[in-house]
C-alpha positions in Angstrom: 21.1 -1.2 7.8 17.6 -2.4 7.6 15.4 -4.3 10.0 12.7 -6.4 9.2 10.3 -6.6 12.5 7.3 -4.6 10.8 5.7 -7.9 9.5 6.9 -9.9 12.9 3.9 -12.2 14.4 5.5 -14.6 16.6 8.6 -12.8 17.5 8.4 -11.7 21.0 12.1 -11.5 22.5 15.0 -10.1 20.7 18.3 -10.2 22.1 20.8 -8.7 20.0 23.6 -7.6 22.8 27.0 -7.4 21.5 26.6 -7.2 18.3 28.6 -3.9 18.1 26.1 -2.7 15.6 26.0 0.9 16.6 23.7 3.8 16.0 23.1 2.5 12.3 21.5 -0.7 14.6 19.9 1.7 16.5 18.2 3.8 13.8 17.0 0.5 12.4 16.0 -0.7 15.5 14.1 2.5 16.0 12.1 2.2 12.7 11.2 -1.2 13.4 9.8 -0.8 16.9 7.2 2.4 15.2 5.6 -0.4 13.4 6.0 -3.7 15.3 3.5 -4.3 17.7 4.1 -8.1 18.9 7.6 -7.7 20.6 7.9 -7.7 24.2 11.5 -7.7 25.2 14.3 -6.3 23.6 17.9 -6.2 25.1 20.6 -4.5 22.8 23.5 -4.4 25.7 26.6 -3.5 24.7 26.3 -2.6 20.9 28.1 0.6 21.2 25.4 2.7 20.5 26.0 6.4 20.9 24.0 9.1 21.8 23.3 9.7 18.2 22.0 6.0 18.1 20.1 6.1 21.2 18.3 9.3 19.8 17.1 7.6 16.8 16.0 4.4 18.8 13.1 6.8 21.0 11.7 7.4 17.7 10.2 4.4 17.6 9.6 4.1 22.1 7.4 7.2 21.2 5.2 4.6 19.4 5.7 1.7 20.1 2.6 0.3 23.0 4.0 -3.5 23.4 7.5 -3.3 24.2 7.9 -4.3 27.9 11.1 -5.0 28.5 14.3 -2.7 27.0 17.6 -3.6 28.0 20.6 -0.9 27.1 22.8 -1.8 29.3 26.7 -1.2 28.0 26.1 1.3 26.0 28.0 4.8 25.3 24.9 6.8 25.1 26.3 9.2 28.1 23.5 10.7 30.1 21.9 12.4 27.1 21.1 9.1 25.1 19.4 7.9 28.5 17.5 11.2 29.0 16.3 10.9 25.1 15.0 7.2 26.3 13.2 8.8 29.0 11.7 11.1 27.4 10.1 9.3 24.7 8.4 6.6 27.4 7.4 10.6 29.4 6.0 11.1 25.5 4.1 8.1 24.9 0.9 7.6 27.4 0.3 4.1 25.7 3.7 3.1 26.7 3.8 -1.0 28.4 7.1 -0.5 29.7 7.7 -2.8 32.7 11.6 -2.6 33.0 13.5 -0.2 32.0 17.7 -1.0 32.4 20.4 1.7 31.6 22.3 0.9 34.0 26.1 2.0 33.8 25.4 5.9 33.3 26.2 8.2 35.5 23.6 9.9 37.0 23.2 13.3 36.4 20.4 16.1 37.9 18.1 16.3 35.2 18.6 12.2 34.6 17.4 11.9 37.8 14.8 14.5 37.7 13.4 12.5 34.5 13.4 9.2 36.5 11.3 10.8 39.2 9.0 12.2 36.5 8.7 8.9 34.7 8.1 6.7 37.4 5.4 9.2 38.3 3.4 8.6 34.6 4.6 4.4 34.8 4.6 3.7 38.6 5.1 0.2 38.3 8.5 0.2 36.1 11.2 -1.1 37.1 14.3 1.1 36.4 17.9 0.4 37.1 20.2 3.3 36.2 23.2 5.4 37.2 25.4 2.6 37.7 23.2 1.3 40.5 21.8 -2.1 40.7 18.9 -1.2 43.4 15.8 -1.4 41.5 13.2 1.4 42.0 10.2 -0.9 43.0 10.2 -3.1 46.0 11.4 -6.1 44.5 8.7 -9.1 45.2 9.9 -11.6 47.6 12.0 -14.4 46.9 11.0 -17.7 48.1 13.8 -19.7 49.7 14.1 -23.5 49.6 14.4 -25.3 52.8 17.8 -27.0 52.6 17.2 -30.7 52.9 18.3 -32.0 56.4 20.3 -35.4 56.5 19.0 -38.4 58.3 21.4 -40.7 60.3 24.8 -40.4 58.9 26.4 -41.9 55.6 27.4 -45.4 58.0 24.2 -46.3 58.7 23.0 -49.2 56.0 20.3 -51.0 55.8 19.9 -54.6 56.4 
């Protein structure tokens, strides 16, 4: 499978989530990212990647400087695919990663011990993980609409 992003200019979200296409994807995916440097947001939920594909996708997070948003949600890549992710953004001190999502993935010691260690090099990420849905930053607040209040009741009428 090949992926064409290196010559990409105006591309800046890809969503390619269930597409199934598995660590071959993933590979290509990988290769692409080392090059491309416009893409911002990249979700590849559920596409059944592996932990062999999600080892061959860091290849190109170890490079890649733009890339702000990864979303791997659904994915098979056991604790050892997500570790692999984590390492390569640990690996890469140019890395614009704002969120991060593997959620779904149990959450081992050394996962953990990686999130702690990441989120000390990127303290601003946002990473969801380990089956939990609690981001790691204080979300911002959320501004809530004042519900319109009715005047008079539905019999009044004009004359």
């Amino acid at each position: 499978m090949k992926l064409c992003l290196f010559g990409n200019v105006f591309l800046k979200v890809l969503d390619v989530s269930y597409n199934g296409f598995g660590n071959s994807g993933a590979a290509a995916l990988g290769e692409a990212l080392r090059a491309n440097n416009v893409l911002e947001e990249l979700n590849i939920s559920n596409s059944r990647i592996l932990v062999e594909g999600a080892l061959r996708l860091v290849v190109g997070l170890k490079e890649n400087n733009t890339l702000k948003i990864l979303k791997m949600i659904r994915n098979p890549m056991q604790n050892e695919g997500c570790c692999g992710v984590l390492k390569a953004l640990q690996a890469n001190s140019g890395s614009g990663m704002e969120i991060l999502d593997l959620l779904d993935v149990p959450m081992s010691r050394e996962l953990a011990e990686l999130c702690e260690a990441v989120k000390t090099l990127l303290p601003d990420l946002l990473l969801r993980h380990g089956g939990s849905t609690q981001l790691q930053r204080s979300p911002t607040a959320v501004e809530l609409w004042p519900q319109p209040k009715a005047l008079g009741n539905s019999h009044n009428t004009v004359a």
